[in-house]
N, C-alpha and C positions, 0 to 999 in steps of 0.2 A: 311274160309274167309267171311267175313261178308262187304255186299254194302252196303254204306251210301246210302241212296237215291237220297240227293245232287247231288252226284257225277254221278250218273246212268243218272239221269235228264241232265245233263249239256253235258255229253257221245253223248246220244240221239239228242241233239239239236246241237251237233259242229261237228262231225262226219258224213257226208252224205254215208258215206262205211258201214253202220251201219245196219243190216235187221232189226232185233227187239231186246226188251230188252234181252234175252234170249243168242243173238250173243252177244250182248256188254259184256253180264257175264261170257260169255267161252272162249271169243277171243280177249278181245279189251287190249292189255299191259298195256297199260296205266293204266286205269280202275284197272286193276289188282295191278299194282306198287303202285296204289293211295290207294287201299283198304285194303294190307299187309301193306304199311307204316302205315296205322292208329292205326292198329291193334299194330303195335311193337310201336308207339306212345306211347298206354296206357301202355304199360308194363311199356316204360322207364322211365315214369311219375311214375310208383308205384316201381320203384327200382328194378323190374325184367331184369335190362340189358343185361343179357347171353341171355335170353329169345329172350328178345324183338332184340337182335341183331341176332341170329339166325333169324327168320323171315325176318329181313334185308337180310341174307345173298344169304337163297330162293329165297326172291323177285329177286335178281340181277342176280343169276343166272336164272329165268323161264323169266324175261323181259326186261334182259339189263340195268336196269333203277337200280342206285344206290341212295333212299334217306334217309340218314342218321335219326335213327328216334328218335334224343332229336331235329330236327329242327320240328316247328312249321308253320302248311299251314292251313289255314283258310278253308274257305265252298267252293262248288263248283271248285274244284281245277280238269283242265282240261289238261292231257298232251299224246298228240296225236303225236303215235308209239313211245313207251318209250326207244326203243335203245339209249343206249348212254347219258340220261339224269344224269346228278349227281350233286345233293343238299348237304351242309352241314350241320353239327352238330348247328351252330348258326344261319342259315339261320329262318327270316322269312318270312313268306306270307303270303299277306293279301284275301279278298273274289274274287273270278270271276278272278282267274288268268290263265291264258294258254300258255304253253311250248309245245314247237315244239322240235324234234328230237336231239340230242346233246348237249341240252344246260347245260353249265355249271354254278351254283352258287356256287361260290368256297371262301377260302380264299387263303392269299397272307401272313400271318403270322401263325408261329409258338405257338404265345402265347394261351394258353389256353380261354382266356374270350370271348366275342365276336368279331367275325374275318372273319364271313360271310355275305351274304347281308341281308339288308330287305328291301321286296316288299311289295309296297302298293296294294291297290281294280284294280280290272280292269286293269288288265296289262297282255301284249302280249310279249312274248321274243322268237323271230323265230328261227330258225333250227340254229347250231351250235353255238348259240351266245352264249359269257362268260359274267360275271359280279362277280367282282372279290374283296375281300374286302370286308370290313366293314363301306359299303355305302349304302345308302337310294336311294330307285330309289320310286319315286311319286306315287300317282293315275294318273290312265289311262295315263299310258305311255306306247309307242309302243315301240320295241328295236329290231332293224333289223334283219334279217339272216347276221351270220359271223361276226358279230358287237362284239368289246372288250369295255366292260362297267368297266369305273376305278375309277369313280369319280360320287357325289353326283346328281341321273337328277331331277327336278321340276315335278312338278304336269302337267299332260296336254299335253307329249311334246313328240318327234317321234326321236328315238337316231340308227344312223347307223355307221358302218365306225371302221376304227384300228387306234387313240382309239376311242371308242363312241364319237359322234359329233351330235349335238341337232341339227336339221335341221325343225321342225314343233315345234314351242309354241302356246297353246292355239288356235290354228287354224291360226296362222300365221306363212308361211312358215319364216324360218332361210338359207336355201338355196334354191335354187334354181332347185330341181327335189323331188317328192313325195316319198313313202316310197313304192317300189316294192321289194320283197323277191327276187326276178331274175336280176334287173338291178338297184344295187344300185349305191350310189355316189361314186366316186372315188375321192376325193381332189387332190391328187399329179398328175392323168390325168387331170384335169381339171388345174389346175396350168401348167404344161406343156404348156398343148392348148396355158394355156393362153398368155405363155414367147413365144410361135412359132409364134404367131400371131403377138403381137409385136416386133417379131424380121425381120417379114416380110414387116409389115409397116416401119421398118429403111431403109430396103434395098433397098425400094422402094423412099423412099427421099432420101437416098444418093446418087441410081443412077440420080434424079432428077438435088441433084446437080451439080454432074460431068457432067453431059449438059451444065449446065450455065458456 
């Protein structure tokens, strides 16, 4: 298994559970899942696919992490505790990207051609989250923990929620709570709220005007 250096570096600087280079190369999944996918990368690019899928197959059993390796991930590609991570065949990625635990980039079709996502630079996709299809998700876009991504997000923009829902553009909030992996938004609670509220202020003029 051979480290990109990219990747060692990026390990080192996201990772604060990390002793030295030395633990990142014998211990860190991720690290590991990132530096077998590369490897069965090039096979698949040279037609060696038994090969290069074997190595897949290593990878998912020594670090949980399933990624498919005709999908394409750029530099510095960072995914911390690789349990449960899985990429597809068409999937791409672009530079400075990092995945959290579960996350899925899947497709949603059968057909053969492109059917996975692609990710732009600088993009963050927390713990459990899907993004599903063959959609574009931006530069530097955040995409919450437990967040279903189904559709195409902008450049700039912070997506949480079932489905993904844009809540921060370009540093302007879209809703109305920040992007916390612990306490995200709930739309249908906050809808609720918001029908109990005014169903409280009725009750309160109505009884006003059974007085008069």
């Amino acid at each position: 298994m051979i480290i990109d250096p990219d990747d060692l570096a990026v390990v080192m600087e996201k990772d604060p559970a990390i002793v030295d280079e030395n633990d990142a190369i014998k211990f860190h999944t991720g690290l590991q899942a990132v530096s077998m996918y590369r490897e069965s990368h090039q096979l698949w690019l040279a037609g060696e696919k038994e090969k290069a899928r074997e190595i897949n197959f290593i990878a998912h059993q020594l670090t949980g992490c399933d990624i498919h390796p005709g999908a394409t991930i750029g530099k510095r590609f960072f995914i911390d505790h690789a349990t449960g991570v899985v990429i597809g065949e068409t999937t791409i990625i672009g530079d400075n990207v990092s995945l959290y635990q579960g996350v899925t980039l899947g497709g949603v079709s059968f057909n053969k051609g492109k059917r996975h996502p692609t990710i732009g630079n600088h993009v963050v996709i927390g713990c459990n989250a899907c993004v599903l299809g063959n959609i574009n998700i931006g530069n530097n876009v955040r995409i919450g923990a437990g967040s279903v991504v189904l559709k195409d997000v902008p450049d700039d923009c912070t997506v949480v929620g079932v489905p993904g829902r844009v809540v921060r553009r370009a540093g302007v909030k879209t809703y109305d709570q920040d992007l916390n992996h612990n306490d995200l938004p709930d739309p249908f609670k906050e809808k609720i709220s918001e029908l109990e509220k005014q169903i409280s202020e009725l009750k309160k003029e109505l009884a006003e005007l059974k007085k008069e």
